[in-house]
C-alpha positions as CSV (number, residue, x, y, z in Angstrom):
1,X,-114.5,-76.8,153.1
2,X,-117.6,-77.8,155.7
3,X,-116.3,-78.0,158.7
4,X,-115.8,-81.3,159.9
5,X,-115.6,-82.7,156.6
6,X,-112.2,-85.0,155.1
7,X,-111.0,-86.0,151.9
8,X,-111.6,-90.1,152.1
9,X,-110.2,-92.5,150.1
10,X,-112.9,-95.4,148.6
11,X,-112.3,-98.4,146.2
12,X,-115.0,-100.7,144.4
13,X,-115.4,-104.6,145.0
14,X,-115.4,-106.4,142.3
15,X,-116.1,-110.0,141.7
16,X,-114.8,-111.1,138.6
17,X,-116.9,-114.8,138.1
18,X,-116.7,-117.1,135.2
19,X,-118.8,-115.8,132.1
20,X,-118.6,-111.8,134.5
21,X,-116.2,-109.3,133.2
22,X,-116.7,-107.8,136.2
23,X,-119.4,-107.6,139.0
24,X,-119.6,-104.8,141.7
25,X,-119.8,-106.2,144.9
26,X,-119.3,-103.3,147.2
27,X,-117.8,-100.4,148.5
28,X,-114.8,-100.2,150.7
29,X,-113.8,-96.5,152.4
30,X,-111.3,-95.1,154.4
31,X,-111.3,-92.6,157.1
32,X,-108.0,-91.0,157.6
33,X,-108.7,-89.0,160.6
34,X,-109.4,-92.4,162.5
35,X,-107.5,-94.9,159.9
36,X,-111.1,-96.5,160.0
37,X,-111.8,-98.7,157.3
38,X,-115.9,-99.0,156.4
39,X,-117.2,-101.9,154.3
40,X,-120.6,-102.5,152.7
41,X,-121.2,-105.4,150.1
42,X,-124.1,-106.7,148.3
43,X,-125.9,-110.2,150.1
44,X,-128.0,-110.9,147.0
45,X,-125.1,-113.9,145.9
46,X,-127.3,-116.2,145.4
47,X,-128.6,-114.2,142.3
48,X,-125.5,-113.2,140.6
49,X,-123.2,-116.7,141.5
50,X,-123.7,-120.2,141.2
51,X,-124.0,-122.6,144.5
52,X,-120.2,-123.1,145.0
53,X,-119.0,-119.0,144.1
54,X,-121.9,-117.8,146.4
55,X,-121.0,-119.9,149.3
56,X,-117.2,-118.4,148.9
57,X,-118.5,-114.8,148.3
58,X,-120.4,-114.6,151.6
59,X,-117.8,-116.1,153.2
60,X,-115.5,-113.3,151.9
61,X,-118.1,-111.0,153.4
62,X,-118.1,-112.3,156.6
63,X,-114.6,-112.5,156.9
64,X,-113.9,-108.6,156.0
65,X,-116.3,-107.2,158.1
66,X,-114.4,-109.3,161.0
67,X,-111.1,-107.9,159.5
68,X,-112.2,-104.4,159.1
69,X,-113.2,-104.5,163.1
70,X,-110.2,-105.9,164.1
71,X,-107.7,-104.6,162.2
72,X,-106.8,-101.1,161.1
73,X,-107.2,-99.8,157.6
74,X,-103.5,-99.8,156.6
75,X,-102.5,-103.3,157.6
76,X,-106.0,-104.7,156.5
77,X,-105.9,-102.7,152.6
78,X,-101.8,-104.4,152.6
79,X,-103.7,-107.8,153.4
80,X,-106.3,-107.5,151.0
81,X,-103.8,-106.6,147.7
82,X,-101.5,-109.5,149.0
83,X,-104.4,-111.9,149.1
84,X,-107.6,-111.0,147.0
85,X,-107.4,-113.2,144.4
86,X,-108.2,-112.8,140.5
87,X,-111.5,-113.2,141.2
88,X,-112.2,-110.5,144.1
89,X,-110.4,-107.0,143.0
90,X,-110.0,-103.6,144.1
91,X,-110.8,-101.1,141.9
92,X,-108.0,-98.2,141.7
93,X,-108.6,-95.8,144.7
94,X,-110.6,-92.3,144.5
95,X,-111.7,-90.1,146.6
96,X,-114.6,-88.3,148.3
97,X,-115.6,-85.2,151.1
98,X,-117.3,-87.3,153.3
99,X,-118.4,-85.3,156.8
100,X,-120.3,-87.9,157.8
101,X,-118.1,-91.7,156.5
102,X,-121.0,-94.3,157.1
103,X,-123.7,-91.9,155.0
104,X,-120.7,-91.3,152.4
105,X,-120.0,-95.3,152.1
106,X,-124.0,-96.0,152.0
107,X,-124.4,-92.9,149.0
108,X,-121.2,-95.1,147.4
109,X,-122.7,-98.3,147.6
110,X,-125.8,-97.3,146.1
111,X,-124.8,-95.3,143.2
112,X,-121.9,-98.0,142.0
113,X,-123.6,-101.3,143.2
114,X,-126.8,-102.4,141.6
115,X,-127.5,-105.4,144.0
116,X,-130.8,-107.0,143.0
117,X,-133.7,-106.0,144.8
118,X,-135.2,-108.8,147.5
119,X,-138.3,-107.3,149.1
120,X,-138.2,-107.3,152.6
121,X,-135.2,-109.3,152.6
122,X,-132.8,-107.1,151.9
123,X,-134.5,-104.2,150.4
124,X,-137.4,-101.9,151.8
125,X,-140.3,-100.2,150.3
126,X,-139.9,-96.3,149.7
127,X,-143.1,-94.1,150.1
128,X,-144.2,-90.5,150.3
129,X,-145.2,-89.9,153.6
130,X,-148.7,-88.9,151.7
131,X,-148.7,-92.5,150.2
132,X,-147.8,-93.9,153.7
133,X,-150.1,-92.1,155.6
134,X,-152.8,-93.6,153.3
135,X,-151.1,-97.1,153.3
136,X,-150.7,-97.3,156.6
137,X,-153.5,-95.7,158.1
138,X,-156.8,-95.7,155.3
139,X,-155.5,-99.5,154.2
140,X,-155.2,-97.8,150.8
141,X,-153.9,-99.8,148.0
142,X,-150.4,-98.3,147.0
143,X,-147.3,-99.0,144.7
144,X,-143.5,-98.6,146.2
145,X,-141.8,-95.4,144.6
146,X,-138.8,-97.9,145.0
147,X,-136.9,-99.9,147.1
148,X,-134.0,-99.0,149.2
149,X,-131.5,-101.3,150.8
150,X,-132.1,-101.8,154.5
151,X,-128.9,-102.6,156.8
152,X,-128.1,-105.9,157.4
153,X,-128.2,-105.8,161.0
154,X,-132.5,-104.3,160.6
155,X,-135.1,-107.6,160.9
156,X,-137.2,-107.0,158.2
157,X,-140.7,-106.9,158.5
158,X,-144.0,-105.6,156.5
159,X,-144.5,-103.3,158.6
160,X,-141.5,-101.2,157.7
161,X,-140.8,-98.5,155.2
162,X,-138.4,-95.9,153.8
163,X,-139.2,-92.4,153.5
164,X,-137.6,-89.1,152.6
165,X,-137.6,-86.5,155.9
166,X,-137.8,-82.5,154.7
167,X,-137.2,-80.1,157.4
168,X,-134.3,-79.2,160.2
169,X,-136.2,-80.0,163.2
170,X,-135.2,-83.0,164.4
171,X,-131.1,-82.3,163.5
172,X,-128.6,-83.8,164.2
173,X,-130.1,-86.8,165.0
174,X,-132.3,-87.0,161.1
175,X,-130.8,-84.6,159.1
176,X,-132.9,-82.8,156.1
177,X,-133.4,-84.8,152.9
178,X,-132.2,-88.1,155.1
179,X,-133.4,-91.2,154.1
180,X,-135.2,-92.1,157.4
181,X,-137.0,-96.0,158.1
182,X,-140.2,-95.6,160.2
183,X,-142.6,-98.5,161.3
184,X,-145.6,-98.4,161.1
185,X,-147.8,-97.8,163.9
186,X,-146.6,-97.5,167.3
187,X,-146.8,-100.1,170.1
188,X,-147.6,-99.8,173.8
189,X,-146.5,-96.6,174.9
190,X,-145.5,-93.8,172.6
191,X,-143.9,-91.8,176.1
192,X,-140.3,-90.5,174.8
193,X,-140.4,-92.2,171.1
194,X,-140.6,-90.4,168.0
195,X,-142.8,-90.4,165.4
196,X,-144.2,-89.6,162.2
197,X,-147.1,-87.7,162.9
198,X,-150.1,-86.2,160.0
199,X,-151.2,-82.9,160.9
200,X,-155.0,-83.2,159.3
201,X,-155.6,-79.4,159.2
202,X,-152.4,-78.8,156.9
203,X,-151.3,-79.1,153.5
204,X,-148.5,-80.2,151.4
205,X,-145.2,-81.0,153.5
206,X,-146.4,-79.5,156.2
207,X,-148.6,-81.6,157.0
208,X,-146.3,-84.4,158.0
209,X,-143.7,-84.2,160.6
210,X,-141.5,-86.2,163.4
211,X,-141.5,-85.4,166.7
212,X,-140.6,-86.7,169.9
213,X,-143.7,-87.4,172.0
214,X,-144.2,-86.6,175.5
215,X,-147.5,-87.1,177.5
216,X,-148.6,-86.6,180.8
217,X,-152.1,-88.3,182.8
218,X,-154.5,-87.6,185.5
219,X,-156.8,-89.5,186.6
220,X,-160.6,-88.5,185.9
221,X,-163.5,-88.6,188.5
222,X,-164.2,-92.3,187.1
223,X,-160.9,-93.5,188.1
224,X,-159.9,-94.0,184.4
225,X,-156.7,-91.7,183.3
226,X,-156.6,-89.5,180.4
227,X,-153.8,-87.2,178.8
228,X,-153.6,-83.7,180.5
229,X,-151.0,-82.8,178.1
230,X,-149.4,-84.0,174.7
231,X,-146.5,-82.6,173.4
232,X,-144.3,-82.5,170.3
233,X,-140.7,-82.2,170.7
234,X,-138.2,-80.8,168.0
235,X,-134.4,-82.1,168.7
236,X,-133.0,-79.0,167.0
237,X,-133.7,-76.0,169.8
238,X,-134.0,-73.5,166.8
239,X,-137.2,-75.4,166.0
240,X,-140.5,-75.0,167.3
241,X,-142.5,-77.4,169.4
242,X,-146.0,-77.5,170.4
243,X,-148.8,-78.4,172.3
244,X,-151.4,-80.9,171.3
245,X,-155.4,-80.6,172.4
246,X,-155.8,-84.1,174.1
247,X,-159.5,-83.7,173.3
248,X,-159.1,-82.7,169.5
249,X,-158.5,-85.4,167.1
250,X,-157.0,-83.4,164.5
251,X,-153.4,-85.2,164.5
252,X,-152.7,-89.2,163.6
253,X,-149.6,-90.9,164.6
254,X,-148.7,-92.9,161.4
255,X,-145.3,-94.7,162.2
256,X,-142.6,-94.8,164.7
257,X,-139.2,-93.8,163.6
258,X,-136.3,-96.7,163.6
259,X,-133.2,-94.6,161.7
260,X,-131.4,-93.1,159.2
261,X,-130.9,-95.0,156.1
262,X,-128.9,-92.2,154.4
């Protein structure tokens, strides 16, 4: 076994509504190291309840993720098969090697729930970072791969998107074949940020990568100040970084990096 990694214990949400035989809802998991309980459920009720059901499911929803803070896993699993009612079930519980518990619940949640896809309401466009480069930075006219599920607590906006990250360099923090939201562009200073950055001299995947960004100015004979240095930072110290030619424009910065979806 991965170091690191535990067996944890997950159930399925189910809302069982009148004319359903059964509706995933969400995902609940336990981590038994910590007796931390993790929740995620759908937010689309509007689209798969009437009026009345959807005003009690997101109350439900409110009301566990208070629970789940507040109380333990135990008690709160003992409270939840004392009161769910015939229409809100747990589904038998099964387990799964999660080494990282919120990535694990998020992988759960979006292999067993199918919630229904509200465009930058709940759900983000997913791009290759070839199709976002051109998106974002040509104004080319492009179609979404798919849509992912942002978190609830993310403000949605046009400007963001989901890509997939290749590589070990920036590990721990984005780990390789993470799920990884960037926004596009990058406001005011980029000193310290990372970011999504096109190499225009490569090919293939190695011609995108994130970095950290580090600059440093002087100021020229005409008073105005210029970069002396740019520099891209790996995370992982078994990674390379580099130098950039202030005066060459061979790299863009296409996005800013927000976090890991997955």
């Amino acid at each position: 076994m991965i170091i690191g990694t535990q067996v944890a214990g997950w159930w399925l949400v189910e809302a069982h509504l009148p004319g359903s035989g059964g509706e995933p809802i969400g995902v609940l998991l336990h981590e038994p190291d910590t007796d931390a309980l993790h929740l995620r459920l759908r937010r689309d009720w509007d689209e798969i309840a009437g009026e009345e059901d959807a005003e009690v499911l997101r109350a439900l929803a409110d009301d566990l993720e208070r629970k789940t803070r507040e109380m333990g896993a135990s008690a709160l699993l003992r409270l939840l098969e004392d009161t769910l009612s015939n229409a809100i079930r747990l589904s038998g519980r099964r387990e799964v090697l999660a080494a990282n518990p919120e990535r694990a619940l998020t992988r759960l949640y979006r292999e067993h729930v199918p919630a229904t896809v509200l465009p930058f309401r709940t759900h983000l466009p997913r791009y290759t970072l070839r199709v976002a480069a051109g998106k974002f930075l040509d104004n080319d006219e492009v179609g979404e791969e798919g849509w992912e599920e942002a978190p609830s607590d993310l403000h949605l906006t046009q400007d963001l998107f989901v890509a997939e990250i290749v590589g070990h360099s920036m590990e721990p923090l984005i780990p390789d074949g993470s799920l990884a939201i960037f926004r596009a562009g990058v406001t005011g200073s980029r000193q310290g940020r990372l970011v999504l950055v096109e190499d225009l001299g490569a090919g293939g995947t190695n011609r995108y990568t994130v970095k950290r960004y580090r600059s440093e100015k002087v100021a020229g004979s005409d008073g105005e100040w210029r970069h002396a240095r740019i520099r891209l930072e790996s995370l992982n110290p078994e990674s390379p970084s580099w130098d950039l030619d202030p005066d060459e424009e061979k790299y863009r910065i296409i996005a800013e990096f927000e976090r890991v979806l997955e």
